[in-house]
TORLUMVO-764106 format. One record per residue (C-alpha): residue number from 1; residue in one letter; chain; x, z negated, y. Coordinates in Angstrom, 3 decimals. Layout:
! TORLUMVO-764106
> NUM	A	A	X	Z	Y;
...
***
This chain:
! TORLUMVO-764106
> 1	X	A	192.818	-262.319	26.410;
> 2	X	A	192.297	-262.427	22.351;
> 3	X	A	190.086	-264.806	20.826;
> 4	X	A	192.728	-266.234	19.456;
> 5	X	A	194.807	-267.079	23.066;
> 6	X	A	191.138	-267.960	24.060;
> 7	X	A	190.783	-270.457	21.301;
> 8	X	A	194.705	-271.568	22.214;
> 9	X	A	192.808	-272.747	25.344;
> 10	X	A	190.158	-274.562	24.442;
> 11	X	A	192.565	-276.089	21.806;
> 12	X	A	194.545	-277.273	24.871;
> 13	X	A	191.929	-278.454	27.118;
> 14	X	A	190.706	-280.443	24.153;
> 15	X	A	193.508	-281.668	22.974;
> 16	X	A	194.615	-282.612	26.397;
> 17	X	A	191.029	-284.654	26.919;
> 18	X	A	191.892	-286.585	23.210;
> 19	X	A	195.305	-287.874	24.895;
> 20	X	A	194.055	-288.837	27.979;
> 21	X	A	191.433	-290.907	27.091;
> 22	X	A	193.794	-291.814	24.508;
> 23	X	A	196.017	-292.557	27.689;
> 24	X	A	193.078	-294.952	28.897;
> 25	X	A	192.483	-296.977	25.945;
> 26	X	A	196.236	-297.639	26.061;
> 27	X	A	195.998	-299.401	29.193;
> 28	X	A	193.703	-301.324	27.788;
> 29	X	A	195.634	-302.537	25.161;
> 30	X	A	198.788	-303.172	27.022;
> 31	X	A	200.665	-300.073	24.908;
> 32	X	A	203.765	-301.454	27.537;
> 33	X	A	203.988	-304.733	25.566;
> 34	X	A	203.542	-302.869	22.327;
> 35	X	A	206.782	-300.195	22.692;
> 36	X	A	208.094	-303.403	25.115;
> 37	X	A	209.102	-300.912	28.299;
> 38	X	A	210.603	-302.818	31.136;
> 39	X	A	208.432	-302.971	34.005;
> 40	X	A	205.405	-302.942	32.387;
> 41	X	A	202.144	-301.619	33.726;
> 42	X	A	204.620	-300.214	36.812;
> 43	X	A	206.554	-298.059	34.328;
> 44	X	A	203.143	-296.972	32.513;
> 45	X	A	201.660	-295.886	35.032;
> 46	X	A	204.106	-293.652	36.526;
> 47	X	A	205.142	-292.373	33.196;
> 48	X	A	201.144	-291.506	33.032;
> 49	X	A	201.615	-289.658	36.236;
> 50	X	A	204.545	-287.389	34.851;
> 51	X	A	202.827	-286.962	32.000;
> 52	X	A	199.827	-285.516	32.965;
> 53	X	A	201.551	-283.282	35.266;
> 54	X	A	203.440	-281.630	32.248;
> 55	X	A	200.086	-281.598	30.408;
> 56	X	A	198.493	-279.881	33.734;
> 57	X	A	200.861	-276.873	34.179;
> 58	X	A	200.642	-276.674	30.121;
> 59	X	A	197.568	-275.978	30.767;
> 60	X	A	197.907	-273.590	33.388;
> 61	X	A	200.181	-271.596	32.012;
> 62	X	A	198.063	-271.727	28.326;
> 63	X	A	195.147	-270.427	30.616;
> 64	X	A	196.999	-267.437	31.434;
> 65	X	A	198.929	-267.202	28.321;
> 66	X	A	202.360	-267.068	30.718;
> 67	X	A	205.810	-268.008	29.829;
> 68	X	A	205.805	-271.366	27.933;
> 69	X	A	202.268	-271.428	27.205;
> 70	X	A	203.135	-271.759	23.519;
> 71	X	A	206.018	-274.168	24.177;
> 72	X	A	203.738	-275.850	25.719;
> 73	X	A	200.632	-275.779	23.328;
> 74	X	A	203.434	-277.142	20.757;
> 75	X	A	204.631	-280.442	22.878;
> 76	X	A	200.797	-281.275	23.359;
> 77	X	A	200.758	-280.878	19.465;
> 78	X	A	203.513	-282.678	18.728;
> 79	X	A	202.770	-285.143	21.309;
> 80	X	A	199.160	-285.661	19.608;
> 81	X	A	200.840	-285.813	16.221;
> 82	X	A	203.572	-288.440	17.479;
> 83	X	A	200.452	-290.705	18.808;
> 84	X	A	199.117	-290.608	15.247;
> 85	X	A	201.691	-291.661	13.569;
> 86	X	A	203.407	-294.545	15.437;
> 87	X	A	199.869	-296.052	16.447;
> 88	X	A	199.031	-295.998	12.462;
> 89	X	A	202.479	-297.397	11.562;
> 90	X	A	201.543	-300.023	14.323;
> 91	X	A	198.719	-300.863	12.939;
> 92	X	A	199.726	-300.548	8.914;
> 93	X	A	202.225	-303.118	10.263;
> 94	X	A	199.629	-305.671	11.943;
> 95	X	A	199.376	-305.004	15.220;
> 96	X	A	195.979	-305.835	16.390;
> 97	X	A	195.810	-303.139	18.977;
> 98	X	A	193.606	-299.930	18.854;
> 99	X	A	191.685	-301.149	16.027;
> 100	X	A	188.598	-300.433	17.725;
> 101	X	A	186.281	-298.085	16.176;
> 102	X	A	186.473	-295.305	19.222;
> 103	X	A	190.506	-296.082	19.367;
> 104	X	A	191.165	-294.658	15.695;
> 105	X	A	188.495	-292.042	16.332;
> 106	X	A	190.689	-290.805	18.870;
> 107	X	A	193.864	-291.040	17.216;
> 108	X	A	192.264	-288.905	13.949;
> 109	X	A	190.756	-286.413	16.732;
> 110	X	A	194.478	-286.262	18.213;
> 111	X	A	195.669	-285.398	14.933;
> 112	X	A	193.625	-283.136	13.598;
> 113	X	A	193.079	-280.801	17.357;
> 114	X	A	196.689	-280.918	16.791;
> 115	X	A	197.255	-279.570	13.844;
> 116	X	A	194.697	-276.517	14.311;
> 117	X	A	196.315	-276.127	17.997;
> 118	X	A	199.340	-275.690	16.428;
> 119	X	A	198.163	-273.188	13.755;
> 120	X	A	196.181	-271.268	15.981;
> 121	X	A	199.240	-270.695	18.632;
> 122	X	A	201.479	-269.811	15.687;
> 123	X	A	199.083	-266.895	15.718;
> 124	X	A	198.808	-265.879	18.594;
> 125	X	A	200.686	-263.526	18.729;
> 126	X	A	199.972	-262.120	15.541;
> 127	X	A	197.783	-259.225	15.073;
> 128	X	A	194.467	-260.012	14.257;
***
């Protein structure tokens, strides 16, 4: 594997950590109320669960750099990107939710992981 695929990994993993516990402190502030989903924690939940299987087998096939490991490596970046920017547009707005010290400092760590994930899969394949 190249140090770059290698770093693609860690990138992943890391990135994939950030949203998780990003995933946790959402439950804590009752994210359902905020994008209003029907069914509330119900619907979170097993939205959670199909989430983090997508995120799993991104990770899996990252780890051995198979087919749709850089598909893949994008959604999580996109996905950490997306976070960003509607939770600061909730918040610019007045929301009082995630503006706890550790929420923002996972939403900034979301971002910027995602941003270098993304540059560092575009070059992948690359030579070096």
């Amino acid at each position: 594997m190249t140090d770059r695929r290698e770093l693609a990994v860690w990138l992943y993993l890391v990135n994939a950590s950030l949203l998780a516990a990003h995933e946790m402190d959402s439950a804590y502030w009752h994210e359902w109320d905020l994008f209003q989903l029907p069914g509330g924690i119900q619907l979170f939940l097993v939205l959670n669960v199909l989430i983090l299987l997508i995120v799993l087998y991104g990770l899996k096939q990252v780890a051995r750099w198979r087919r749709g490991a850089k598909a893949l490596s994008y959604l999580l970046a996109a996905a950490g990107v997306f976070a960003f920017t509607i939770h600061s547009y909730f918040i610019a707005t007045g929301h009082p939710e995630f503006r706890l010290a550790v929420s923002q400092a996972l939403l900034v760590a979301m971002l910027l992981v995602s941003v270098a994930q993304a540059v560092v899969v575009r070059r992948c394949d690359t030579p070096q």
